[in-house]
N, C-alpha and C positions, 0 to 999 in steps of 0.2 A: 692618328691620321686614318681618315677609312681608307678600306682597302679598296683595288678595282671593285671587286665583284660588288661591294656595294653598292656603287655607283649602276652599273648591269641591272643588280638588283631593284633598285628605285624605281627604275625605269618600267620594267619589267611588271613589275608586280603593284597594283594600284592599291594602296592605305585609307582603310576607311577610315572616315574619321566623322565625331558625331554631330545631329542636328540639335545646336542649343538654344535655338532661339525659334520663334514662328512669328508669324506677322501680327498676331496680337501682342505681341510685347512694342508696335508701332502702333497698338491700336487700330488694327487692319481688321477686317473681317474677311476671315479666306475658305473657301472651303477643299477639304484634302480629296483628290481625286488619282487614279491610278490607271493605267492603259498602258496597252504592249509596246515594247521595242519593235521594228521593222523585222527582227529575228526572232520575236515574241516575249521577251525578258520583260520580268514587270517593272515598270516604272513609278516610281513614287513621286507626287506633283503638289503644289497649291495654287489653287487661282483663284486671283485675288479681285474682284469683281467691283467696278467705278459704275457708281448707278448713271444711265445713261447717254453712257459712251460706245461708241463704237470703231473704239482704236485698242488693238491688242500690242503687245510686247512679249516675247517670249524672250528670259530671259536665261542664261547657261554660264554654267561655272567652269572653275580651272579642276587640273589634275589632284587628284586629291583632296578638292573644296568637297561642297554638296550647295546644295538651296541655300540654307543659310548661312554659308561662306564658310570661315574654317577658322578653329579656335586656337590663335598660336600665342594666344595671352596662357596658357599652360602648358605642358610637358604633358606627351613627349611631343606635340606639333610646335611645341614653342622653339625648338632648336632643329626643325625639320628643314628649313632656310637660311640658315647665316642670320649673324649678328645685324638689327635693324628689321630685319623682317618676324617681328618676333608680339607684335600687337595684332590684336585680334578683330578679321576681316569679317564684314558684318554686313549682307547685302539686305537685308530687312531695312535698314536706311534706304538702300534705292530702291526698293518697290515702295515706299514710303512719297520719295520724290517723282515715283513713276505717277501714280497713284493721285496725287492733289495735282500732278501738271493733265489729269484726264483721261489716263490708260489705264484698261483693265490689262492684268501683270498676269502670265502665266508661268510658272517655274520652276523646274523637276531636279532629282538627282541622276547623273548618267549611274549605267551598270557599275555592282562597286563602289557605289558612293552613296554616300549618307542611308537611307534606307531604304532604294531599290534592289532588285533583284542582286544575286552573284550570278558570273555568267565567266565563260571561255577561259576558267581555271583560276581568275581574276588578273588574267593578264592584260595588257598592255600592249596595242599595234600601233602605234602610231595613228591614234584616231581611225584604225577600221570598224571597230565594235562601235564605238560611239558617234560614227556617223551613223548608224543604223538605229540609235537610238535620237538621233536628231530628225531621221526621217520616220519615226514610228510616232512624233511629237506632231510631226506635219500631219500626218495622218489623220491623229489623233483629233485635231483642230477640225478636220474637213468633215470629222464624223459629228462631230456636233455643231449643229443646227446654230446655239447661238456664239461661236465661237469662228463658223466659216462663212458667217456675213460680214464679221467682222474684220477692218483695214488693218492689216500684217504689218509689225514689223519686228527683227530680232535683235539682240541684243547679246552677243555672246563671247565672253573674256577667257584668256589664251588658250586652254584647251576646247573650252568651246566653242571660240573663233575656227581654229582648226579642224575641227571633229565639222564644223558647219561647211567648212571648204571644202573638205573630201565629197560631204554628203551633196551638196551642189553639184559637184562633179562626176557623181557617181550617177544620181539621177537629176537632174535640170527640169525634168517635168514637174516635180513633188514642189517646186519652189515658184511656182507661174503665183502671179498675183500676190508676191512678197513685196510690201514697197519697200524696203533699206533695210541696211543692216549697219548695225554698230558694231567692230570687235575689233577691241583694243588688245593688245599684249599677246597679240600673234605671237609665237615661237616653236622651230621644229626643235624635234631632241636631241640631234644632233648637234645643233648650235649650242643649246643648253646642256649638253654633256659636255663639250670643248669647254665651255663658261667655265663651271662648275670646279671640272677637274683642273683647269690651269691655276683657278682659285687655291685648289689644294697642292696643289705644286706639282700633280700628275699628269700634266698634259700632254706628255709623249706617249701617254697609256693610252690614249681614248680608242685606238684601234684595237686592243685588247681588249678593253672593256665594250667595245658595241660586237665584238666576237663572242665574247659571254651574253653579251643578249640574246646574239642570235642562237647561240646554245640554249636559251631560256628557254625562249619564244618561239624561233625558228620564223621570225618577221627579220626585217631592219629599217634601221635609220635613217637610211639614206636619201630618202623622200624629205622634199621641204615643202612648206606650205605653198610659196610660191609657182611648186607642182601643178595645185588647184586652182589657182588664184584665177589664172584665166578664166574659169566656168560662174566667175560673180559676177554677173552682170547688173544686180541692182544697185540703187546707189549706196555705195561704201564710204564709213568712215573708220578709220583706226587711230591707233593714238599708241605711245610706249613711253616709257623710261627712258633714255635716253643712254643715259649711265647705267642701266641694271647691270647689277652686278652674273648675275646671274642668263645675261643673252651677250647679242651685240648687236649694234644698232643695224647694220648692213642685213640683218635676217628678217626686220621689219618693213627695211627699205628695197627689197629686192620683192615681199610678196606686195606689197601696196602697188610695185611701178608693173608687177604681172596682173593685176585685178580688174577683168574683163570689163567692167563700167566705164562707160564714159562720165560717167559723173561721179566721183568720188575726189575723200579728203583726207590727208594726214594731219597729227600737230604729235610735237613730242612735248614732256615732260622735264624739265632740265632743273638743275640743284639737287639732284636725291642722287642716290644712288638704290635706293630702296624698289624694290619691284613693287611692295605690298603700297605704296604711294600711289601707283598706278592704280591697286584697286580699289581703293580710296579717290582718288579722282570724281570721278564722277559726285558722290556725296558730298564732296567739298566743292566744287567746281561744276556743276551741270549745263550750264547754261548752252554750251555749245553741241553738249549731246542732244539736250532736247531740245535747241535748234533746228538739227537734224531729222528729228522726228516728226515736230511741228510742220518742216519743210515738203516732207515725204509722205506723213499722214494726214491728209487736208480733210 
């Protein structure tokens, strides 16, 4: 059984894990481009360029993914998430379907991940470090000429749904002329540490263990996304599990009904208990994302 401090651990400290794939294995042409975080940390990117378009996508991964999603078809990320979540997340598919639906794709690794910079020990705030790298991407966009004519929109799965929320909130200006956002599988870590641990039978520990964080880190948990949610004002859609094993459904349903838009949509996922199905979703099921897009990038 792991112990608390594992759990602390996890949290705490972000696992890189490698980039196995690139957009040519879709037959993509991308070229690899690199730009500072908002705190200046380098950023490793591909963008992925639709001749004669002028609809971007930025797209952003989870805690421990990178760009090219994350390889839990082997060990040791294969047992990194519980039993079911254990095949390998591969978002070269959705820039793939981004891509023939008419979007040029842009899409980096946060700090600590896949192979941008190391930064702030390799630790872990609760999406503070990596809203700063969400806003050095906005930046990044407005610095290049053919990239800041072009109609915004984001695309960013659970910790980078989050990490975008903070960043919204933190500056509101950096995000003017964003049409929509996509971001599915919101969750704070608190929610996901109760998950996790009651899973292991530890769920009277969780205050133990987010005290060991705070020994880590010297951050906490106790911030939910739904914190930020108010400062989204454009139009929002999210989407979750339903059953993941790994959140609960009320942490999805609490930032969605906080999310400053008047225009915004939810839909769950139901029959799984699998999170990794959610990030799978979209390649199996698009229609309704780039609906969405379609809707908001005219």
């Amino acid at each position: 059984m792991r112990s608390v401090d594992s759990f602390a651990e996890g949290l705490a400290h972000v696992a890189r894990s490698p980039v196995l794939r690139t957009p040519a294995d879709e037959g993509l042409e991308f070229q690899d481009v690199t730009y500072p975080s908002a705190d200046g940390v380098p950023l490793e990117a591909w963008f992925i360029p639709r001749a004669g378009s002028a609809k971007l996508i930025v797209s952003m991964h989870a805690f421990g993914f990178n760009r090219y999603g994350f390889p839990s078809h082997v060990e040791p990320w294969k047992s990194a998430y519980g039993p079911g979540n254990d095949t390998e997340i591969d978002f070269i598919k959705d820039y793939r379907i981004l891509h023939d639906a008419g979007y040029n794709v842009l899409t980096f690794d946060f700090r600590n991940s896949g192979l941008s910079g190391a930064a702030n020990g390799g630790l872990s705030l609760n999406n503070r470090f990596e809203a700063r790298d969400v806003l050095g991407t906005m930046e990044f966009i407005r610095s290049r000429p053919d990239l800041a004519a072009m109609d915004l929109g984001l695309f960013a799965r659970c910790m980078g749904s989050g990490a975008t929320f903070r960043a919204i909130h933190t500056d509101p200006s950096a995000f003017a002329g964003v049409r929509c956002l996509v971001a599915p599988l919101l969750l704070s870590p608190r929610v996901f540490l109760e998950a996790v641990m009651g899973n292991a039978g530890l769920g009277e520990h969780v205050d133990e263990a987010e005290r060991r964080y705070r020994e880590l880190t010297g951050g906490d948990l106790s911030t939910r996304v739904s914190a930020w949610a108010p400062a989204v004002t454009m139009p929002t859609l999210t989407y979750g599990v339903h059953d993941d094993t790994i959140t609960r459904p009320h942490d999805l349903e609490e930032a969605f009904a906080a999310i400053g838009s008047a225009e915004k949509d939810m839909f769950w996922i139901h029959g799984t208990t699998r999170r990794w199905d959610g990030y799978q979703h979209f390649q199996r099921h698009p229609e309704r994302v780039l609906e969405w897009f379609a809707t908001h990038l005219k």
